[in-house]
N, CA, C and O atoms as a CHARMM CRD file, in Angstrom:
* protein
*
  312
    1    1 UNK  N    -78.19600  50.32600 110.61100 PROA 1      0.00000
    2    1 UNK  CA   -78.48300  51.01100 109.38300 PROA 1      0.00000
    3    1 UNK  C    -79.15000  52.34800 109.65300 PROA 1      0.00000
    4    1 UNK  O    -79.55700  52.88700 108.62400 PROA 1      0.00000
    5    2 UNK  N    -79.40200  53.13200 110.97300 PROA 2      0.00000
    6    2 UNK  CA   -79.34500  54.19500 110.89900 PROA 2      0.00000
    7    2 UNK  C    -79.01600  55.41700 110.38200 PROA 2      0.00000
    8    2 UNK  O    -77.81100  55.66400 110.41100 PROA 2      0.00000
    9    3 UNK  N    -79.77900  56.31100 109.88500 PROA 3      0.00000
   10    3 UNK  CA   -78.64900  57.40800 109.80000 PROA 3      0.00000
   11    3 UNK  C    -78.55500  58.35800 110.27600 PROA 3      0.00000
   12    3 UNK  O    -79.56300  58.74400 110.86800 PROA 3      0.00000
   13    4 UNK  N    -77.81000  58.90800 110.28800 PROA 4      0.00000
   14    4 UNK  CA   -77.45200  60.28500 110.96300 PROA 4      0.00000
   15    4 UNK  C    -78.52000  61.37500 110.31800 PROA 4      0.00000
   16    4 UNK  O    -78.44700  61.46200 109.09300 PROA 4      0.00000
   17    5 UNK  N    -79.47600  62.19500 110.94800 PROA 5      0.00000
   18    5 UNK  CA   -79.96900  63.30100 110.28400 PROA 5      0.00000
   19    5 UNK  C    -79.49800  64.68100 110.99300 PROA 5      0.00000
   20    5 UNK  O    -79.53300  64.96800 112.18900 PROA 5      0.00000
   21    6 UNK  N    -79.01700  65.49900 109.81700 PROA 6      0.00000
   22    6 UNK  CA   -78.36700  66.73500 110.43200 PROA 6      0.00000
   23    6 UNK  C    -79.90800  67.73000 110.30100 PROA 6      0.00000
   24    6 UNK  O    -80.99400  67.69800 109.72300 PROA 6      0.00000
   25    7 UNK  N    -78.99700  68.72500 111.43100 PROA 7      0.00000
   26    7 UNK  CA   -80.68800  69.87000 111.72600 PROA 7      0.00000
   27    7 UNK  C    -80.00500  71.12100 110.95300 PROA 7      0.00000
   28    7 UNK  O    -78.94100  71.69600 111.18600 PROA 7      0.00000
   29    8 UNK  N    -81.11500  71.37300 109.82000 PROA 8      0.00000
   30    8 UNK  CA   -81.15600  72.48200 109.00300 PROA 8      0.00000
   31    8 UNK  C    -80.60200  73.69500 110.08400 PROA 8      0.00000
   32    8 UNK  O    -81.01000  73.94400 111.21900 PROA 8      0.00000
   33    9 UNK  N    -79.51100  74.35200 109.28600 PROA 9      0.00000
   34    9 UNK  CA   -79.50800  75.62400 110.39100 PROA 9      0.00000
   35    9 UNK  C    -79.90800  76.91800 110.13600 PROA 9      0.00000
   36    9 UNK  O    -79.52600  77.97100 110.64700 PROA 9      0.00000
   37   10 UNK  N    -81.28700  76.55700 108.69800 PROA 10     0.00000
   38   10 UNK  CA   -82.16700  77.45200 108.49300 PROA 10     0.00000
   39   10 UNK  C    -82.86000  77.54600 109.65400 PROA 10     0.00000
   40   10 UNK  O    -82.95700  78.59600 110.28900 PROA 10     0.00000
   41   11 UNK  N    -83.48800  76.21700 110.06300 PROA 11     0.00000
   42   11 UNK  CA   -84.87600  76.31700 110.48400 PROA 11     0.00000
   43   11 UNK  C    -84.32600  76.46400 112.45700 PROA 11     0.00000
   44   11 UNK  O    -83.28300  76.11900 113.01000 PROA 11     0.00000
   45   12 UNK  N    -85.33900  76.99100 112.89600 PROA 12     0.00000
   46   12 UNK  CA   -85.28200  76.90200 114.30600 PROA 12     0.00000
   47   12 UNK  C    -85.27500  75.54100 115.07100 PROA 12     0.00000
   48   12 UNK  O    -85.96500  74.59100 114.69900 PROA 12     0.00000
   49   13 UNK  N    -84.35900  75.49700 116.28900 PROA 13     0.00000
   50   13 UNK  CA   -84.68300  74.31100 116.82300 PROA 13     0.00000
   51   13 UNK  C    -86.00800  74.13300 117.26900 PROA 13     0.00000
   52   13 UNK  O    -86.88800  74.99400 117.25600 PROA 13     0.00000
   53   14 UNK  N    -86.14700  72.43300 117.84400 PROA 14     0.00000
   54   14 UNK  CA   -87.90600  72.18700 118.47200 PROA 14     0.00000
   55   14 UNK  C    -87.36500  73.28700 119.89400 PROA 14     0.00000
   56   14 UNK  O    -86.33200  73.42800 120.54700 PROA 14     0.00000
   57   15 UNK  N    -89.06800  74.04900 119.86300 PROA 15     0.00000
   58   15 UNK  CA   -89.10400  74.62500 121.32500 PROA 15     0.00000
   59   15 UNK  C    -89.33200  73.74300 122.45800 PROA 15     0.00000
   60   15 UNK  O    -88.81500  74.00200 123.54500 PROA 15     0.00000
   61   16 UNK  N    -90.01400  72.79700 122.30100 PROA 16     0.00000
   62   16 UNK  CA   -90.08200  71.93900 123.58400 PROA 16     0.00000
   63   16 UNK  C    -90.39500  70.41500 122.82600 PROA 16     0.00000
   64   16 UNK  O    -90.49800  70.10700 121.63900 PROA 16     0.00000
   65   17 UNK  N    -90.47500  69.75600 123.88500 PROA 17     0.00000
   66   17 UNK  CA   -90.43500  68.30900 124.14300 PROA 17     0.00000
   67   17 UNK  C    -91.97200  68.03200 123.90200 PROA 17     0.00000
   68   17 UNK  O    -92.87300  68.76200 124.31600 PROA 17     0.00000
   69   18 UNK  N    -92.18400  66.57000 122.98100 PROA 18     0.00000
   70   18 UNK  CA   -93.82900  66.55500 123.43000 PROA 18     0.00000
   71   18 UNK  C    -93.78300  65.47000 124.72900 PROA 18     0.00000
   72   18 UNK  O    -92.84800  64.68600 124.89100 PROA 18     0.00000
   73   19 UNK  N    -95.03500  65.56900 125.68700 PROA 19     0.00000
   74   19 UNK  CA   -95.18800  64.65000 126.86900 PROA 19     0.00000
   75   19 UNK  C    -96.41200  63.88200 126.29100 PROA 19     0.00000
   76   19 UNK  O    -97.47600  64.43500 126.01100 PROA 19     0.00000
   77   20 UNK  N    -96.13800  62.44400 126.12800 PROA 20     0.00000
   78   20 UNK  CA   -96.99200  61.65100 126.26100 PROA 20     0.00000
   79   20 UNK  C    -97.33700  60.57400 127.54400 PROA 20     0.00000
   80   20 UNK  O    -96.37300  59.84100 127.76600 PROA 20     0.00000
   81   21 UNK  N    -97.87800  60.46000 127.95600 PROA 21     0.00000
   82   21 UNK  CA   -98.60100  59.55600 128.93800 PROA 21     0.00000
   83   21 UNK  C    -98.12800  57.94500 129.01100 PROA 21     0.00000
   84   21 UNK  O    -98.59000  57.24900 128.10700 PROA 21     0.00000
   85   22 UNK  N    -97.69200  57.61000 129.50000 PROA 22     0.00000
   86   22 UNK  CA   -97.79200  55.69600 129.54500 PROA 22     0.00000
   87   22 UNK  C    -98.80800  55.01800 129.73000 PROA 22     0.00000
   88   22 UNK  O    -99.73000  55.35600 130.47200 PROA 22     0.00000
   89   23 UNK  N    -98.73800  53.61900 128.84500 PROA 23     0.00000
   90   23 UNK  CA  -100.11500  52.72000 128.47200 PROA 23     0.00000
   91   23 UNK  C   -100.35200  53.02300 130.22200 PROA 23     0.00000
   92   23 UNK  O    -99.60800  53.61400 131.00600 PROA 23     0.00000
   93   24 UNK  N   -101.61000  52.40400 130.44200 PROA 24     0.00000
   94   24 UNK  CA  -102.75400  52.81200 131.59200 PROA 24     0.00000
   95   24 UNK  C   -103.59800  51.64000 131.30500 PROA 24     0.00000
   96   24 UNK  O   -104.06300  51.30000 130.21800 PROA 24     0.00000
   97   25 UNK  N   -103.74900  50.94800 132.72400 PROA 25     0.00000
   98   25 UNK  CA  -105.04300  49.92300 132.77800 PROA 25     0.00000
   99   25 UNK  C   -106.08500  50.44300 133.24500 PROA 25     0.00000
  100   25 UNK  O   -107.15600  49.83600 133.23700 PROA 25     0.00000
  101   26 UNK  N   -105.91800  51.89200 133.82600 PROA 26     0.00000
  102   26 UNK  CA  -106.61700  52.50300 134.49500 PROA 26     0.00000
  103   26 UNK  C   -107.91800  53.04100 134.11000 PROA 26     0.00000
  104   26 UNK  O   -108.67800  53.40400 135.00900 PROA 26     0.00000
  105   27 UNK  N   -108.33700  53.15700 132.66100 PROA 27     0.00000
  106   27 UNK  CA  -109.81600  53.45400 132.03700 PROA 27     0.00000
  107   27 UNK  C   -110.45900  51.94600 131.77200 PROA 27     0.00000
  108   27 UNK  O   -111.63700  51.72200 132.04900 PROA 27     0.00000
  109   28 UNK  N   -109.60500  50.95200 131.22500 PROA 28     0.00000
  110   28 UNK  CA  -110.44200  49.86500 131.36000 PROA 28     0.00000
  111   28 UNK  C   -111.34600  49.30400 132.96400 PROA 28     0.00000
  112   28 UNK  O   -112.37300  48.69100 133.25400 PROA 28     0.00000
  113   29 UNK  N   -110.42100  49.84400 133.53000 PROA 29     0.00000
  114   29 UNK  CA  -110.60200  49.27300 135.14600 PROA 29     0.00000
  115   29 UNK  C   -112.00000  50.63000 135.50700 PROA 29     0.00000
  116   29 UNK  O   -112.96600  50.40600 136.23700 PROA 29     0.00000
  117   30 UNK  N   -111.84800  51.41200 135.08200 PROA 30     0.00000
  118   30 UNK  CA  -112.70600  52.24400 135.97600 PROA 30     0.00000
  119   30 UNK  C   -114.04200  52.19700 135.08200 PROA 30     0.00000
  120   30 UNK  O   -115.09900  52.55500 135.60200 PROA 30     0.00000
  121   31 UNK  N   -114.02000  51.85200 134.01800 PROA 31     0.00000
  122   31 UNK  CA  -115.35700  51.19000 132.86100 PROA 31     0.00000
  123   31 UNK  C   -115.72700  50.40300 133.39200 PROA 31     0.00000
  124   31 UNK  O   -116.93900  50.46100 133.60200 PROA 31     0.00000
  125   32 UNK  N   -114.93000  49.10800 133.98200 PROA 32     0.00000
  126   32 UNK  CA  -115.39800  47.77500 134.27400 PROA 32     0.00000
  127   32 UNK  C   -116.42700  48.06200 136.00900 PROA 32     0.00000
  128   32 UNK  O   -117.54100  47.60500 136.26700 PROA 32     0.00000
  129   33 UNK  N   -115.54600  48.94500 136.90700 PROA 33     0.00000
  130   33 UNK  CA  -116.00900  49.33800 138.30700 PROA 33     0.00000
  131   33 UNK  C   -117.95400  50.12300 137.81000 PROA 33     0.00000
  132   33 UNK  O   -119.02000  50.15300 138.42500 PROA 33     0.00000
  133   34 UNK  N   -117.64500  50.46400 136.85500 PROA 34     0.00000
  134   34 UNK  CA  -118.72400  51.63300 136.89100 PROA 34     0.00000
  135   34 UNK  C   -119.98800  50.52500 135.49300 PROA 34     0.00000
  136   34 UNK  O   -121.17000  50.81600 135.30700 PROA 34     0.00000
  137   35 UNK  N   -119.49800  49.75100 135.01900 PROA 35     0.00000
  138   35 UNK  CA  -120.38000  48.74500 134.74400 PROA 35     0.00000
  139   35 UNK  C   -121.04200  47.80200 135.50600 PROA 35     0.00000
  140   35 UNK  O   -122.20500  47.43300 135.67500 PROA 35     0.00000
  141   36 UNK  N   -119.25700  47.35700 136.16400 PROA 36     0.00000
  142   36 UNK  CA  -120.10800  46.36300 137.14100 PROA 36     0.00000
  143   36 UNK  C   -121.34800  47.06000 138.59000 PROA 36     0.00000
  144   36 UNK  O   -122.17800  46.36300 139.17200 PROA 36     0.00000
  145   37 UNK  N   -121.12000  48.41200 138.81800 PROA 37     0.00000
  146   37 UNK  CA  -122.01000  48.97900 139.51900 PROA 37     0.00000
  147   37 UNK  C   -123.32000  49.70000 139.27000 PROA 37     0.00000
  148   37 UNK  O   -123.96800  50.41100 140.03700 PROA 37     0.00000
  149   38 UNK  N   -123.56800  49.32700 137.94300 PROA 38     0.00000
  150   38 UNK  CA  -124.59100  49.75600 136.53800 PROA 38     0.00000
  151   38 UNK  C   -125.55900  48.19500 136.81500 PROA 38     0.00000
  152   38 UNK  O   -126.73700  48.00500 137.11800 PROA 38     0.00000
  153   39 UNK  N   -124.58700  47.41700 136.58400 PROA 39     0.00000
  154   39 UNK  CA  -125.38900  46.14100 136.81600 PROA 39     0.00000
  155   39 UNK  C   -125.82000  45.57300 137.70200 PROA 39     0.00000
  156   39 UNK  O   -126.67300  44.69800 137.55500 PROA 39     0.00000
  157   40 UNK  N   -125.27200  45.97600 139.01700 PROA 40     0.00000
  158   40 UNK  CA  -126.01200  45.55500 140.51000 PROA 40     0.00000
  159   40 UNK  C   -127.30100  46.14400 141.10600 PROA 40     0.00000
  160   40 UNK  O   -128.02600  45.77200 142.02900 PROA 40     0.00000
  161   41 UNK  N   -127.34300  47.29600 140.17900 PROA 41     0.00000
  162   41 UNK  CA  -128.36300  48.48100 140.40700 PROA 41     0.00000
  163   41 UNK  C   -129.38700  47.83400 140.09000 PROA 41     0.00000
  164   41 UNK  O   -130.42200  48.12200 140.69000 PROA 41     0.00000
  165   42 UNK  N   -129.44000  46.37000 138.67400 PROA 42     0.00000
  166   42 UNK  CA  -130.45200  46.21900 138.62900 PROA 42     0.00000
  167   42 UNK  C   -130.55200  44.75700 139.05800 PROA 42     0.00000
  168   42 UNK  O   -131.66500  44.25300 138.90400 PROA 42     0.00000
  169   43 UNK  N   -129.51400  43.92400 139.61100 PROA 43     0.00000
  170   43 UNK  CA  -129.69800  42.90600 140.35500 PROA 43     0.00000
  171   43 UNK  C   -129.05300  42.68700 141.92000 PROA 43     0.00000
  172   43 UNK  O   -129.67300  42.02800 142.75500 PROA 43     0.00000
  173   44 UNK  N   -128.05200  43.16500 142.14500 PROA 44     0.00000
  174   44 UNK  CA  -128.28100  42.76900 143.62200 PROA 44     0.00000
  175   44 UNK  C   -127.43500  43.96900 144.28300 PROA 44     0.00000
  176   44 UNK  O   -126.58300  44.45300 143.53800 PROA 44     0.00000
  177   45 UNK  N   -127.52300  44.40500 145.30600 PROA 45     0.00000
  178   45 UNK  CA  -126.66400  45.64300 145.77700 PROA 45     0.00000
  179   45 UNK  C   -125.69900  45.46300 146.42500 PROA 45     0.00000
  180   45 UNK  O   -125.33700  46.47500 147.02500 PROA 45     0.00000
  181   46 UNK  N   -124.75600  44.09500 146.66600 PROA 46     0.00000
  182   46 UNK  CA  -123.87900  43.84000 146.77600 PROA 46     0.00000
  183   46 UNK  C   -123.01400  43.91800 145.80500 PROA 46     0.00000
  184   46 UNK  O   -121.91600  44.42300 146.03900 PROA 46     0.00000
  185   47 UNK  N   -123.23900  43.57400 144.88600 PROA 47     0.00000
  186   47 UNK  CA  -122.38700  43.68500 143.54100 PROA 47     0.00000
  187   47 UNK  C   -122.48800  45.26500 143.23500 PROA 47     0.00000
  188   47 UNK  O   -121.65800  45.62100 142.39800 PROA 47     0.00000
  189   48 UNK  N   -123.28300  46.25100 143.70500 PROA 48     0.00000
  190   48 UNK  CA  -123.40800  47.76300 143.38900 PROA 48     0.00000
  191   48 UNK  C   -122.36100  48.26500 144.48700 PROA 48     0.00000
  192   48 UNK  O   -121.73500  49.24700 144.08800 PROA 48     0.00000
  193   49 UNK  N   -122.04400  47.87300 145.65900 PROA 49     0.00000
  194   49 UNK  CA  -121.06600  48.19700 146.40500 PROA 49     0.00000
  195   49 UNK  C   -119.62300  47.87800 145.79600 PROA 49     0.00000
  196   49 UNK  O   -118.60000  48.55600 145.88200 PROA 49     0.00000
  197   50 UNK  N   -119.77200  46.99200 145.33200 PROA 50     0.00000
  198   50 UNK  CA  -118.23500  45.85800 144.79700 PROA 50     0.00000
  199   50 UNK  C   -117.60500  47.22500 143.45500 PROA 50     0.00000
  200   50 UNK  O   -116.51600  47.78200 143.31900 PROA 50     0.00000
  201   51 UNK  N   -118.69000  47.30600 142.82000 PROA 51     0.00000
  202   51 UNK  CA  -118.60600  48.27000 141.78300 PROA 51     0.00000
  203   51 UNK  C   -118.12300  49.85100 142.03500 PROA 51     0.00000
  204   51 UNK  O   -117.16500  50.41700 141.50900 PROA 51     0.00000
  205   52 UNK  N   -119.00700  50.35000 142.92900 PROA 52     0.00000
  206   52 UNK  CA  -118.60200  51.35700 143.70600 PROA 52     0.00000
  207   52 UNK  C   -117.51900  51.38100 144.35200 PROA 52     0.00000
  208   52 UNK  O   -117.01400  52.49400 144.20500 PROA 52     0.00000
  209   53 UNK  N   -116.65800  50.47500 145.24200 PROA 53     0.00000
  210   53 UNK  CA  -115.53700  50.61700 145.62800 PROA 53     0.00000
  211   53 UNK  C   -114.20500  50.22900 144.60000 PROA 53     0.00000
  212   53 UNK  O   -113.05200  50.62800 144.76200 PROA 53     0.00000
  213   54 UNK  N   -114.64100  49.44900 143.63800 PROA 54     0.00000
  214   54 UNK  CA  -113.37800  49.43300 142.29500 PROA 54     0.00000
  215   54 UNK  C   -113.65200  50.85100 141.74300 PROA 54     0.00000
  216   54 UNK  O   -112.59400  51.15100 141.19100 PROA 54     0.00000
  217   55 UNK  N   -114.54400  51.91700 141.59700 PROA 55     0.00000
  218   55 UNK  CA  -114.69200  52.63600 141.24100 PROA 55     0.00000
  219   55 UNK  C   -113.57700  53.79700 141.89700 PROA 55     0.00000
  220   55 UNK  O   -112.55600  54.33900 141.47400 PROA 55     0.00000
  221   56 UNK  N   -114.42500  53.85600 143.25000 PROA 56     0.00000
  222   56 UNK  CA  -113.54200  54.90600 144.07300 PROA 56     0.00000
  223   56 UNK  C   -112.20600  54.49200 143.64900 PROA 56     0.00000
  224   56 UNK  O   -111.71800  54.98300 142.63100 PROA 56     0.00000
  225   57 UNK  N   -111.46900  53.48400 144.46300 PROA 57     0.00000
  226   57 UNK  CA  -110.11200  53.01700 144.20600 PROA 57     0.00000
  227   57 UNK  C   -109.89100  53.71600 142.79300 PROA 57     0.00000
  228   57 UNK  O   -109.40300  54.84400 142.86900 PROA 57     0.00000
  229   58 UNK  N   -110.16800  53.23800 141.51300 PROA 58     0.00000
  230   58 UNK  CA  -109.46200  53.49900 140.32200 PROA 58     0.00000
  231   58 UNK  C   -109.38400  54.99700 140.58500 PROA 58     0.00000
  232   58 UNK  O   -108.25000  55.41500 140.81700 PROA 58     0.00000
  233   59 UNK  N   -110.45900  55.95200 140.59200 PROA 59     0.00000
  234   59 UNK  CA  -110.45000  56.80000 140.37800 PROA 59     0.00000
  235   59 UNK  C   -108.99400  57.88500 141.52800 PROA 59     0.00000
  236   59 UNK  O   -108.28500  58.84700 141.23500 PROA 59     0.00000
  237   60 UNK  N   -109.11400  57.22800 142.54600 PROA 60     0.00000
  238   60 UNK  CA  -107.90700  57.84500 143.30700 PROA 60     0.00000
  239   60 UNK  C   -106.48200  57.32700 142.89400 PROA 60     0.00000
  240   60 UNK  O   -105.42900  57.77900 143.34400 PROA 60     0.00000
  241   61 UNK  N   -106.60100  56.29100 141.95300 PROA 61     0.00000
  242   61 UNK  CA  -104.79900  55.98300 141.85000 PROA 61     0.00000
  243   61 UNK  C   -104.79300  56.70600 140.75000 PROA 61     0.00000
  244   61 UNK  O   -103.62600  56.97600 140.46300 PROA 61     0.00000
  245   62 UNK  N   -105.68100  57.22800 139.86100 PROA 62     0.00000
  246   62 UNK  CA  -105.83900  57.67000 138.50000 PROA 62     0.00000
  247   62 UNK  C   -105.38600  59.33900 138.40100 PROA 62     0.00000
  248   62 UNK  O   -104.97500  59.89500 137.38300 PROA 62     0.00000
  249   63 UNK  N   -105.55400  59.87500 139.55500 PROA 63     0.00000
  250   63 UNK  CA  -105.88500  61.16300 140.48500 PROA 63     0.00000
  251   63 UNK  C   -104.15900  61.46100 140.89400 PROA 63     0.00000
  252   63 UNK  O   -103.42200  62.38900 140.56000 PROA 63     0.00000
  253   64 UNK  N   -103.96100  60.51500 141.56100 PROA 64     0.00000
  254   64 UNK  CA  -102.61500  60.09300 141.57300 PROA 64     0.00000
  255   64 UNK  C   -101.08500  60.33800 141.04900 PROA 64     0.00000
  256   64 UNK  O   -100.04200  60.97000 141.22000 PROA 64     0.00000
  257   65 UNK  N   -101.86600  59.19600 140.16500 PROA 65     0.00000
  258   65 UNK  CA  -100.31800  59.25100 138.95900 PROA 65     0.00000
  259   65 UNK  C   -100.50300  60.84600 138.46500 PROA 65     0.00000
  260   65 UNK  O    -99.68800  61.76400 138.56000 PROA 65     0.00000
  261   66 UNK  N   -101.76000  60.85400 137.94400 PROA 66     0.00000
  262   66 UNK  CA  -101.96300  62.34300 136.97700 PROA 66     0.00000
  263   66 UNK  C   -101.19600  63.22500 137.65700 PROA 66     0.00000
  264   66 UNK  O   -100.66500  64.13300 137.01800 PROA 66     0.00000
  265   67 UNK  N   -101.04300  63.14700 138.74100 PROA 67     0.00000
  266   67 UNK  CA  -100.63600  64.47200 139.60900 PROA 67     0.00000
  267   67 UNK  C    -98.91600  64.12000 139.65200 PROA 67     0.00000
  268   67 UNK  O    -98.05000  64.99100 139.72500 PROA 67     0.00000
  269   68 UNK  N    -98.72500  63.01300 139.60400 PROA 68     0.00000
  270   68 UNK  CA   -97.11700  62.82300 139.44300 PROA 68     0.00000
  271   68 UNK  C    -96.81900  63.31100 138.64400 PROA 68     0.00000
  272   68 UNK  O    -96.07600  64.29200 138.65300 PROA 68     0.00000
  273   69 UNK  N    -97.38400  62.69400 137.52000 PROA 69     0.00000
  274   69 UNK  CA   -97.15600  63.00000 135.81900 PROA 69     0.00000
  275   69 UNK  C    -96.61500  64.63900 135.44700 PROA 69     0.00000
  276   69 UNK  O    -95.85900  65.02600 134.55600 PROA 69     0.00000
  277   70 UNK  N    -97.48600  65.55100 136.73700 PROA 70     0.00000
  278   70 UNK  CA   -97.31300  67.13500 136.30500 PROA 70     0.00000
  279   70 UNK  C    -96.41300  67.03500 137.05800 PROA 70     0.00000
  280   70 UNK  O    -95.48600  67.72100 136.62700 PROA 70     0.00000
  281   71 UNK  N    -96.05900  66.37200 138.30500 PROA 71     0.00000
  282   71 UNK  CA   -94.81400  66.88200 138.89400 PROA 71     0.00000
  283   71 UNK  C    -93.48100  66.87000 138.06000 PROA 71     0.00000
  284   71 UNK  O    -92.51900  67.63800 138.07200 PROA 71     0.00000
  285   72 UNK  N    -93.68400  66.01800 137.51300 PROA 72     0.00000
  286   72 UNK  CA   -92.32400  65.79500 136.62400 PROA 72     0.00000
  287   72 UNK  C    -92.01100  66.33700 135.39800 PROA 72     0.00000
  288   72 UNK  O    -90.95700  66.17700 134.78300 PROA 72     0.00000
  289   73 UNK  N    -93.07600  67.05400 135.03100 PROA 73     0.00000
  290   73 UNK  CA   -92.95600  68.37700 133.73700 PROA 73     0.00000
  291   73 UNK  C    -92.30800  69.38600 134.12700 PROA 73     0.00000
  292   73 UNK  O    -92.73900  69.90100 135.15900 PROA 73     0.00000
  293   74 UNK  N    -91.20200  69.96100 133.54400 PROA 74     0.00000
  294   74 UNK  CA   -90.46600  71.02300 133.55700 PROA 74     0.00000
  295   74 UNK  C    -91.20600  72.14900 134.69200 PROA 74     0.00000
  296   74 UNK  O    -92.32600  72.01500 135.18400 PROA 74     0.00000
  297   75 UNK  N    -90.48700  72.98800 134.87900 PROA 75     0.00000
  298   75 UNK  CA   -91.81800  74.40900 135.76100 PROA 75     0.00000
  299   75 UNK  C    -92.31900  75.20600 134.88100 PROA 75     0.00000
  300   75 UNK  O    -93.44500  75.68300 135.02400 PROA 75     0.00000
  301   76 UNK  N    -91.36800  75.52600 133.59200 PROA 76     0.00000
  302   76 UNK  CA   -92.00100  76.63100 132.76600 PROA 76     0.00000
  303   76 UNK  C    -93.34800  76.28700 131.99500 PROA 76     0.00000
  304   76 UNK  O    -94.12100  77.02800 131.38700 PROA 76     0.00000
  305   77 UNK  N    -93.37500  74.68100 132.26100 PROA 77     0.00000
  306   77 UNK  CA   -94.62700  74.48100 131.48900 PROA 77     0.00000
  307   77 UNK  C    -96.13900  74.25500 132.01100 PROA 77     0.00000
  308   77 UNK  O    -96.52500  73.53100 132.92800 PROA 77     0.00000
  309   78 UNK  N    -96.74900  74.94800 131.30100 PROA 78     0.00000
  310   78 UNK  CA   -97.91200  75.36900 131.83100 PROA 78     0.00000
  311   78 UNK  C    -99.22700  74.55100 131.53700 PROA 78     0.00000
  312   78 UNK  O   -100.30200  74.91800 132.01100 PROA 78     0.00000
């Protein structure tokens, strides 16, 4: 039951594409690293290491993708 919508050939076409992002576990995960290393601070510093290294990690795959993400945007876009 689609329909067909025709493009006014008043109006100008779209100039570009919008880029949105794909869902991401990646802020829950780096909340949870940087809580759980909030909370070792005030009980044990093993669990402040545990925290700290889910931290690092998220933050470099996060670093990552982001940087894919621009690779794959057109060149003209800025």
């Amino acid at each position: 039951m689609a329909q067909h919508l025709q493009h006014d050939p008043d109006l100008a076409p779209p100039a570009e594409a919008i880029h949105m992002p794909e869902p991401s576990y990646l802020p829950p995960a780096l909340a949870f690293g940087i809580a759980l290393a909030l909370v070792g601070i005030l009980t044990w510093l093993f669990v402040t290491v545990i925290g700290v290294i889910i931290v690092v990690a998220v933050l470099v795959r996060w670093i990552r993708s982001a940087r894919e993400e621009m690779s794959d945007l057109p060149l003209e876009h800025h």
